[in-house]
Backbone as JSON Lines, residues from 0, in Angstrom:
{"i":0,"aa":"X","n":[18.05,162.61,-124.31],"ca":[17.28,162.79,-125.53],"c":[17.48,164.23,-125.99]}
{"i":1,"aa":"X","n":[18.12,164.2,-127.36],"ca":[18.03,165.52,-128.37],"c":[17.16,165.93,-128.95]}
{"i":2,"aa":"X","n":[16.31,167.29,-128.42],"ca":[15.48,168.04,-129.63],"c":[15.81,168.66,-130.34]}
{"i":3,"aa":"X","n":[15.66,168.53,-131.78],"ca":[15.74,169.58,-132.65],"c":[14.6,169.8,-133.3]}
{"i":4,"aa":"X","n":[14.41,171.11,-133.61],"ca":[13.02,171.91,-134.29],"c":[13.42,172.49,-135.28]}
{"i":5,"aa":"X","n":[12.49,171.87,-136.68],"ca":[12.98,171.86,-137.56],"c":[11.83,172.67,-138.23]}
{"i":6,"aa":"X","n":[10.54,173.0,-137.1],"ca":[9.87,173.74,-137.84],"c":[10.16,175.09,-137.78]}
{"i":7,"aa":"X","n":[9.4,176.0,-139.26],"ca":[9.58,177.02,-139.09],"c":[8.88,178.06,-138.03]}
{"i":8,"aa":"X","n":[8.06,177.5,-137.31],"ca":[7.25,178.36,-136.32],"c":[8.07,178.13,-134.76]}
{"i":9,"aa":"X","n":[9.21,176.86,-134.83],"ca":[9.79,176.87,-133.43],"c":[9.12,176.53,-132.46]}
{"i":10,"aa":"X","n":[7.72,176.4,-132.42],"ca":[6.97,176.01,-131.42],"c":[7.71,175.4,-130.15]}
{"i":11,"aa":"X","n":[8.58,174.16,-130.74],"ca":[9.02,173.46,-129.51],"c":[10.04,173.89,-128.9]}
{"i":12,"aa":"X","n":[10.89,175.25,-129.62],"ca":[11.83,176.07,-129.25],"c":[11.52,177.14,-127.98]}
{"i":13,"aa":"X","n":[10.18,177.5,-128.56],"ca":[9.69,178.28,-127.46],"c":[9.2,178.28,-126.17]}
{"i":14,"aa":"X","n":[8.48,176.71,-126.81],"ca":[8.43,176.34,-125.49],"c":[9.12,175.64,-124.36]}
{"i":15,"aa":"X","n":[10.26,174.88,-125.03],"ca":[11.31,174.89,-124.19],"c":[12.17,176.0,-123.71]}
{"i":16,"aa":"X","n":[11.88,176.77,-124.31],"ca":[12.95,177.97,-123.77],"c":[11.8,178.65,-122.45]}
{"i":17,"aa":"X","n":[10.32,179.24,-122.59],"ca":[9.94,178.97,-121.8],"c":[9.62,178.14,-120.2]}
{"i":18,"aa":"X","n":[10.42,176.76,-120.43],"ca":[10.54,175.87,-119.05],"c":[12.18,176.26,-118.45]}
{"i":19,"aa":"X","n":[13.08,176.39,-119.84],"ca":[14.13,176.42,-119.3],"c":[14.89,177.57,-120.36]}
{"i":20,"aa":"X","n":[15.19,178.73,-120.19],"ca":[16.02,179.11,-120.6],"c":[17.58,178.85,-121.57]}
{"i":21,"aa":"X","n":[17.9,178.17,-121.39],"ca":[19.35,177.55,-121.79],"c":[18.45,176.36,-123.01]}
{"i":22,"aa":"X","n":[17.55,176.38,-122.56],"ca":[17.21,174.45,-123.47],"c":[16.95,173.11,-123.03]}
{"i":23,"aa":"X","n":[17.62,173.69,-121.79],"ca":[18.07,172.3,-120.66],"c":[16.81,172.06,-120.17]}
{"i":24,"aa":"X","n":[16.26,171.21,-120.36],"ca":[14.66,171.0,-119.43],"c":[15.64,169.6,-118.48]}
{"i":25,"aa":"X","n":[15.97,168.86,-118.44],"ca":[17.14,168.04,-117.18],"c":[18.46,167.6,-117.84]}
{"i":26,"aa":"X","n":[19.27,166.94,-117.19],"ca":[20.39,166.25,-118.03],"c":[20.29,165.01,-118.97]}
{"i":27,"aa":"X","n":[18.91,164.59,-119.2],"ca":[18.73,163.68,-119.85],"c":[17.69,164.14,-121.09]}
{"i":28,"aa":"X","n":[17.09,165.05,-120.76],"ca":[16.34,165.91,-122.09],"c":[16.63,167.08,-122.63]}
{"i":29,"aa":"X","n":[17.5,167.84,-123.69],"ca":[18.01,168.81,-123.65],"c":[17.45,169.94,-125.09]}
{"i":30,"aa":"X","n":[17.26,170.7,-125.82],"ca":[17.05,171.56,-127.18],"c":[18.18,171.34,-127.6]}
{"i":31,"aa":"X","n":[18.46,170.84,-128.74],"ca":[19.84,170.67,-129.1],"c":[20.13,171.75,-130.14]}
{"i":32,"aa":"X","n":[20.98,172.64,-130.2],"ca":[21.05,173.75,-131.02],"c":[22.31,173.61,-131.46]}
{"i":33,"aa":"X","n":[22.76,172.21,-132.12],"ca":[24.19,172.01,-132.64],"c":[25.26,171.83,-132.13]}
{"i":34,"aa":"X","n":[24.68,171.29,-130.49],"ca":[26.23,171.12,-129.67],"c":[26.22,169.66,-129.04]}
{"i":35,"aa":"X","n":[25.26,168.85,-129.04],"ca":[24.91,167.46,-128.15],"c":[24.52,166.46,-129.09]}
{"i":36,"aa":"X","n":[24.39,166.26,-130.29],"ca":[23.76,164.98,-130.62],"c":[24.61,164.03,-130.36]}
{"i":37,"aa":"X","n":[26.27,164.0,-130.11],"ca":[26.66,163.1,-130.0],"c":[26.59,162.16,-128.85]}
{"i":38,"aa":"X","n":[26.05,163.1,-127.83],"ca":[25.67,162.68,-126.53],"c":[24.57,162.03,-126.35]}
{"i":39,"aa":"X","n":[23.62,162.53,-127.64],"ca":[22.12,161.69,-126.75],"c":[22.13,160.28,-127.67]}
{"i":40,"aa":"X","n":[21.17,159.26,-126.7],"ca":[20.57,158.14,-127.25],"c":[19.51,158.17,-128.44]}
{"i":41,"aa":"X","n":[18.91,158.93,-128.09],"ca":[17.8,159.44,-128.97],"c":[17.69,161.24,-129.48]}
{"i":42,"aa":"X","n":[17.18,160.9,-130.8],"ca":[16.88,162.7,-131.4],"c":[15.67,162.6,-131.69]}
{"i":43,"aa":"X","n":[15.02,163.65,-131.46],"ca":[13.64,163.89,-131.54],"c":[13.39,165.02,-132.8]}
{"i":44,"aa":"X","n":[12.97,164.89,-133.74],"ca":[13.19,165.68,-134.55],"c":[11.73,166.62,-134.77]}
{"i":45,"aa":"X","n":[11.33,167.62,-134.23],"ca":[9.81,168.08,-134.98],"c":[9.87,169.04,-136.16]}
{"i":46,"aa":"X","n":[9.04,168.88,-137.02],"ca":[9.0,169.23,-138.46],"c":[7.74,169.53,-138.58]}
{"i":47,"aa":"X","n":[7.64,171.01,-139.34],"ca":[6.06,170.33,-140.11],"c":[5.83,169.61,-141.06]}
{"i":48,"aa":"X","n":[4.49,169.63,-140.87],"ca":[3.82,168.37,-141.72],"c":[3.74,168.27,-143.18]}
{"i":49,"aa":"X","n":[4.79,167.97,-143.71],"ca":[4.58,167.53,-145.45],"c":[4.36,169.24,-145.97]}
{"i":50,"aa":"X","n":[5.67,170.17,-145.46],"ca":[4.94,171.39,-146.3],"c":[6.66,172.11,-146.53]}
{"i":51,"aa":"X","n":[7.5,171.31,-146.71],"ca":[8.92,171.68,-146.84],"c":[10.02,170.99,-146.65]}
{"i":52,"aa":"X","n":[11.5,171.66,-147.36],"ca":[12.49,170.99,-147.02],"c":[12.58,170.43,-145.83]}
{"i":53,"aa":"X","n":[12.75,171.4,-145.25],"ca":[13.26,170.6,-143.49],"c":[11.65,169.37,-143.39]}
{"i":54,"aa":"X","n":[11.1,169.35,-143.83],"ca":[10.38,168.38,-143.5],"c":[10.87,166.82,-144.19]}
{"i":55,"aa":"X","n":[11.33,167.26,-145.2],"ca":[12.16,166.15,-145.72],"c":[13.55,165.99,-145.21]}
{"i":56,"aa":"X","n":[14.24,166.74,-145.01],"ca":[15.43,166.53,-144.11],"c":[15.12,165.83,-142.93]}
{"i":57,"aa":"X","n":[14.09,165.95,-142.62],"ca":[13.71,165.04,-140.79],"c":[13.32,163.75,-141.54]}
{"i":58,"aa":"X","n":[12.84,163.56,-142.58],"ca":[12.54,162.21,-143.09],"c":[13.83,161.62,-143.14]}
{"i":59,"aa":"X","n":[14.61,162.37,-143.79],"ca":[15.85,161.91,-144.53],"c":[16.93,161.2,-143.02]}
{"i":60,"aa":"X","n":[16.75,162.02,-142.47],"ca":[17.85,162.04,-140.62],"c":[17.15,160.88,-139.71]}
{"i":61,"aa":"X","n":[15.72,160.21,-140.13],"ca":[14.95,159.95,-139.2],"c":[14.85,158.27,-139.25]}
{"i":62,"aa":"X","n":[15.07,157.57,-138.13],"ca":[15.51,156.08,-138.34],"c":[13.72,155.93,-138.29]}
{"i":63,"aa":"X","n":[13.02,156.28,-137.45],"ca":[11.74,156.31,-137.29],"c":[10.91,157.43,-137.34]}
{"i":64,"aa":"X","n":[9.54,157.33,-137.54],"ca":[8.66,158.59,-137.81],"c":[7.23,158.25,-137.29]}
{"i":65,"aa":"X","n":[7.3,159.71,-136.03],"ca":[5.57,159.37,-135.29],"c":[5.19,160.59,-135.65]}
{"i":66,"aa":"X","n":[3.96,160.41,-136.15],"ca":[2.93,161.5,-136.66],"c":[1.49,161.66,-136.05]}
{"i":67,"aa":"X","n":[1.83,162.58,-135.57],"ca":[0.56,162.76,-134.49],"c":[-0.62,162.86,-135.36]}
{"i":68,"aa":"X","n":[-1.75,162.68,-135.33],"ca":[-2.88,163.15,-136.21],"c":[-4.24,163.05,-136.0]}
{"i":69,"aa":"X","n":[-4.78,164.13,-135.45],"ca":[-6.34,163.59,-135.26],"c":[-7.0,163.08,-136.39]}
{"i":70,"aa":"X","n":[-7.83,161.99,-136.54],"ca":[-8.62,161.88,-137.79],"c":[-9.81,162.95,-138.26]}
{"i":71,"aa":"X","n":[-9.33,164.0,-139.05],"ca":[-9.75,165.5,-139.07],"c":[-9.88,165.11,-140.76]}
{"i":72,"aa":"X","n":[-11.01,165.48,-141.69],"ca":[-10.74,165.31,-142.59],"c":[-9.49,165.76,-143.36]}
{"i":73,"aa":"X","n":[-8.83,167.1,-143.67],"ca":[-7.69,167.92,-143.48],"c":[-6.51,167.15,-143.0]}
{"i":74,"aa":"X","n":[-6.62,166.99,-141.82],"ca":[-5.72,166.23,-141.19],"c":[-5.29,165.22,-141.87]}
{"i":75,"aa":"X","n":[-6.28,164.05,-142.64],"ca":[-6.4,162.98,-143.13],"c":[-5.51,163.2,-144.46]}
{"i":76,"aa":"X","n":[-5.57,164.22,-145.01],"ca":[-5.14,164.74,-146.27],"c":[-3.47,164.86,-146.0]}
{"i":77,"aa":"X","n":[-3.62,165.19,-144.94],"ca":[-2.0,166.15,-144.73],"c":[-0.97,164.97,-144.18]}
{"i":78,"aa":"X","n":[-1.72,162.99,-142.86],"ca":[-1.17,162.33,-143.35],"c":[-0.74,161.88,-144.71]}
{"i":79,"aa":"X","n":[-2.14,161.96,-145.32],"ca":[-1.4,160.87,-146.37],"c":[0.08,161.24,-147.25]}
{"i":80,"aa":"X","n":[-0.27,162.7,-147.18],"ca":[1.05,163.67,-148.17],"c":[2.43,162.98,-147.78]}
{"i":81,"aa":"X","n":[2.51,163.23,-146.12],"ca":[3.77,162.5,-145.28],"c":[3.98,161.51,-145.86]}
{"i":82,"aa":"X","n":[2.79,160.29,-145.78],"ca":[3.17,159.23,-146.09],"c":[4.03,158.8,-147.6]}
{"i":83,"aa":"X","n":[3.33,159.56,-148.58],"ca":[3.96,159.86,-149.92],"c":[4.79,160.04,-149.56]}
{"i":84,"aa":"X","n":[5.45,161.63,-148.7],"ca":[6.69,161.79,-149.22],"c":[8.01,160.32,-148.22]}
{"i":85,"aa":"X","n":[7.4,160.05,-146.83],"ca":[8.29,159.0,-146.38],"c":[8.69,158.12,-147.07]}
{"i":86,"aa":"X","n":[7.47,157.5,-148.41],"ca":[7.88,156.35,-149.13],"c":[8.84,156.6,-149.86]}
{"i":87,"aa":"X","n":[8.94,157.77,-150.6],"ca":[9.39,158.7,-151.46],"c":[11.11,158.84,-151.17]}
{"i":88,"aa":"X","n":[11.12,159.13,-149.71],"ca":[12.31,158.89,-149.12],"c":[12.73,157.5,-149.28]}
{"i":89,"aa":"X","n":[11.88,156.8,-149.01],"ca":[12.41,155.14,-148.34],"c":[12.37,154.85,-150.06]}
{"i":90,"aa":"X","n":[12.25,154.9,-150.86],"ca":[12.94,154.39,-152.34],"c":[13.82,154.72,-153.1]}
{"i":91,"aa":"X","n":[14.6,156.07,-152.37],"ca":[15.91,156.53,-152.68],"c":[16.91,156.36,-151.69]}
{"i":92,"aa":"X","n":[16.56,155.26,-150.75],"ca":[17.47,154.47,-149.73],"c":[17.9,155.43,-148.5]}
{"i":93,"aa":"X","n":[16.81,156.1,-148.04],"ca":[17.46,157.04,-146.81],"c":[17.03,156.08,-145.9]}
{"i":94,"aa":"X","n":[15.89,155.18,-146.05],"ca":[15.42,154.57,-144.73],"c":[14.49,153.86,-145.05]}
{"i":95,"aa":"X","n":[14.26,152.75,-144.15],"ca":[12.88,151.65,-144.04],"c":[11.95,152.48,-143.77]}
{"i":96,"aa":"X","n":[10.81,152.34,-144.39],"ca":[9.5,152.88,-144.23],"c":[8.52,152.02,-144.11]}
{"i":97,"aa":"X","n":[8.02,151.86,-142.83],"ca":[6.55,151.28,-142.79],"c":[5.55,151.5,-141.84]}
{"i":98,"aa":"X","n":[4.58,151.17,-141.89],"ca":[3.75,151.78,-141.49],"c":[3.15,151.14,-140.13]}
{"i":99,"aa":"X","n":[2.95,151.59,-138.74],"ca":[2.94,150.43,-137.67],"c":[1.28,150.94,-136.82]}
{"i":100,"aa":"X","n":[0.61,151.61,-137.8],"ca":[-1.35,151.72,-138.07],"c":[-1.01,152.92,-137.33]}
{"i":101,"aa":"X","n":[-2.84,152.94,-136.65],"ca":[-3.15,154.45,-136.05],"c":[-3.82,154.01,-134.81]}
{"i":102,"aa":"X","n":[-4.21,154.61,-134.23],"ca":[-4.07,154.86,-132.75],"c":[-5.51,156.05,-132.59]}
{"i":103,"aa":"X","n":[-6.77,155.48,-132.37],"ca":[-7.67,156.45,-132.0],"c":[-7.99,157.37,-130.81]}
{"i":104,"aa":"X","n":[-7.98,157.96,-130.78],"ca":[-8.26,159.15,-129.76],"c":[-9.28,158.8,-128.71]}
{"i":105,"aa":"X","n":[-9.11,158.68,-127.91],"ca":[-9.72,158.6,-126.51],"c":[-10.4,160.05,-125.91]}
């Protein structure tokens, strides 16, 4: 599995570089910094949320889309934006878009 971080804060950059230096957290999960996608099964793409290009570029690259989200009023706001812009994507033919519900917090 390929990560790429597409946000601008890197979060998941850092903190993989934190476990592993190089990116490499094992041979089957790696930071992909432009040298492996052809290798992995899966790409993991993180983006922020509905607030930029690269957020649409991960729509655009993305066969599927999981959006984490507490039900936060805010939060609630900042799905729905995604959801706009995924449809938004999915009617200029980058991809199927639908929606497979939510998932409450335990």
């Amino acid at each position: 599995m390929a990560l790429l971080d597409y946000d601008d804060g890197q979060h998941l950059t850092a903190l993989l570089k934190d476990i592993s230096p190089d990116g490499v957290v094992t041979n089957r999960l790696w930071l992909d910094e432009g040298s492996g996608l052809a290798e992995a099964d899966v790409v993991l793409i993180d983006s922020a949320p509905a607030r930029s290009h690269e957020t649409r570029r991960a729509l655009v690259e993305a066969d599927y889309v999981l959006v984490p989200a507490p039900p936060e009023r805010q939060v609630v706001r900042s799905l729905q934006a995604v959801c706009i812009s995924s449809r938004n994507a999915a009617l200029i033919g980058h991809f199927l878009s639908y929606s497979v519900g939510t998932t409450p917090r335990t």
